[in-house]
N, C-alpha and C positions, 0 to 999 in steps of 0.2 A: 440369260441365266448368269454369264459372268459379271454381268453389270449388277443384277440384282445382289451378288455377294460382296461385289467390292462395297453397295452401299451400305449392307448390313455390317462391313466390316468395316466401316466411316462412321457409323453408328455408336457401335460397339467403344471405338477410341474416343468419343464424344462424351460416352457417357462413361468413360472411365478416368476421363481429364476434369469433367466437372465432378465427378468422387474426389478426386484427389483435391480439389479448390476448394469444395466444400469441407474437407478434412482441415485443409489448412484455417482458412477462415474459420470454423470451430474452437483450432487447438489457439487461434492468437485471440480470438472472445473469451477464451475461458482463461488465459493469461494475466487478459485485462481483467476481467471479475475477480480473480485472485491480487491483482494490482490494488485494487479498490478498494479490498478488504481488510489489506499488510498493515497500510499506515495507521487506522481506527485498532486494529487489534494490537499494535505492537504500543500505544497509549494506552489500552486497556490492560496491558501485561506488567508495564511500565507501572502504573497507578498500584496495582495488587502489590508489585514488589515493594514499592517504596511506604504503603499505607503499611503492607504487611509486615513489613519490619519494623517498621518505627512502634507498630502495635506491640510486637514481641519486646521490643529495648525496654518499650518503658512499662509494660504490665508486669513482664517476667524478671525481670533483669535491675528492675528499679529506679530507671530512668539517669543510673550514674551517669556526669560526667565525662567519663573516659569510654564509655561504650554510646555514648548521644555524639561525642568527636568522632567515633569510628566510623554511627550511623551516615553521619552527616558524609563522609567520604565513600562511603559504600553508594549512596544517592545520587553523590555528582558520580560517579562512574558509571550508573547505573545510565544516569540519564543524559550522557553521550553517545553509552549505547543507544541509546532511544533516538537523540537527533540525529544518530550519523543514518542510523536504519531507516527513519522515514523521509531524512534529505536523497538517500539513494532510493527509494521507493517513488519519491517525489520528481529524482530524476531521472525515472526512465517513464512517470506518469508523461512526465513533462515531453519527454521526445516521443512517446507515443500521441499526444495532443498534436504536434505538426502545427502547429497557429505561425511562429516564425517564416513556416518556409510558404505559405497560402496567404495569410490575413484572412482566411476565411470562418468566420466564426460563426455564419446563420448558413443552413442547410435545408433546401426546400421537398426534398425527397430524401427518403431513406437508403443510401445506398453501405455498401458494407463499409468502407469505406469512412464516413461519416458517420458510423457506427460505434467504429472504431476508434476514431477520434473523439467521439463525445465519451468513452469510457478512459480515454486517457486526460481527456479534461476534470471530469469526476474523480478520479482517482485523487491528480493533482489536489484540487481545491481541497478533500477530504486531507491528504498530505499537510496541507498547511493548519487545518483544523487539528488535526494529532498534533503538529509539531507545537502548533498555539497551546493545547490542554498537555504535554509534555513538560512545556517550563514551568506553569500552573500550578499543577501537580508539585513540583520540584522547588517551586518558592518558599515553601514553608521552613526546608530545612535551613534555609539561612540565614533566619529570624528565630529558628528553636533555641532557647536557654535550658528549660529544664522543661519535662513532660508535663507539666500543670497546665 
């Protein structure tokens, strides 16, 4: 009888060690999926501000001169913010990817693990994708003379 309780009571620690791992593993996938998302959204927030305004200068405002110089400086600040947010986005993609510390880049079973690492690889590549459509976006104001 005691034997039977202590195993029920082995049990019980079993399965409330793999709740907690399972919790963990959840809250660091859904980390990653929010990782994944940062860099694409903060080029698409990026693009609104910078189209968005350049559209107000020159529909509203007449395309003067002295407010297309303010654009143009409002833009590159904008869009530092923009690289500094998806190089830090990029690198914690990056330290979540672990490829430095393995070499290991082909995975033959899914374990959590390698799960995890291909959402930090995604993330990363995505990163570079935002950061590439970031300056893109931002090229135009350097070449702007007048809204025509």
């Amino acid at each position: 009888m005691v034997e039977r309780k202590t195993e029920v009571a082995k049990s019980a620690d079993e399965a409330s060690l793999r709740e907690d791992e399972e919790r963990k593993t959840f809250a660091e996938e859904s980390d990653s999926l929010w990782l994944i998302t940062l860099g694409p959204l903060i080029w698409i927030l990026h693009f609104l501000v910078c189209y968005g305004l350049t559209a107000m200068v020159c529909a509203k405002l007449g395309g003067n001169a002295d407010w297309l110089q303010i654009l143009r400086i409002v833009i590159a600040v904008v869009t530092v913010i923009a690289l500094v947010g998806i190089g830090v986005t990029g690198w914690r993609a990056w330290k979540q990817w672990d490829f430095l510390d393995d070499f290991d880049y082909s995975h033959g079973l899914a374990f959590e693990e390698d799960r995890h690492e291909f959402l930090g690889h995604a993330a990363f590549m995505l990163g570079i994708v935002a950061f590439i459509g970031v300056v893109y976006v931002a090229l135009p104001a350097l070449f702007m003379k007048t809204c025509l």
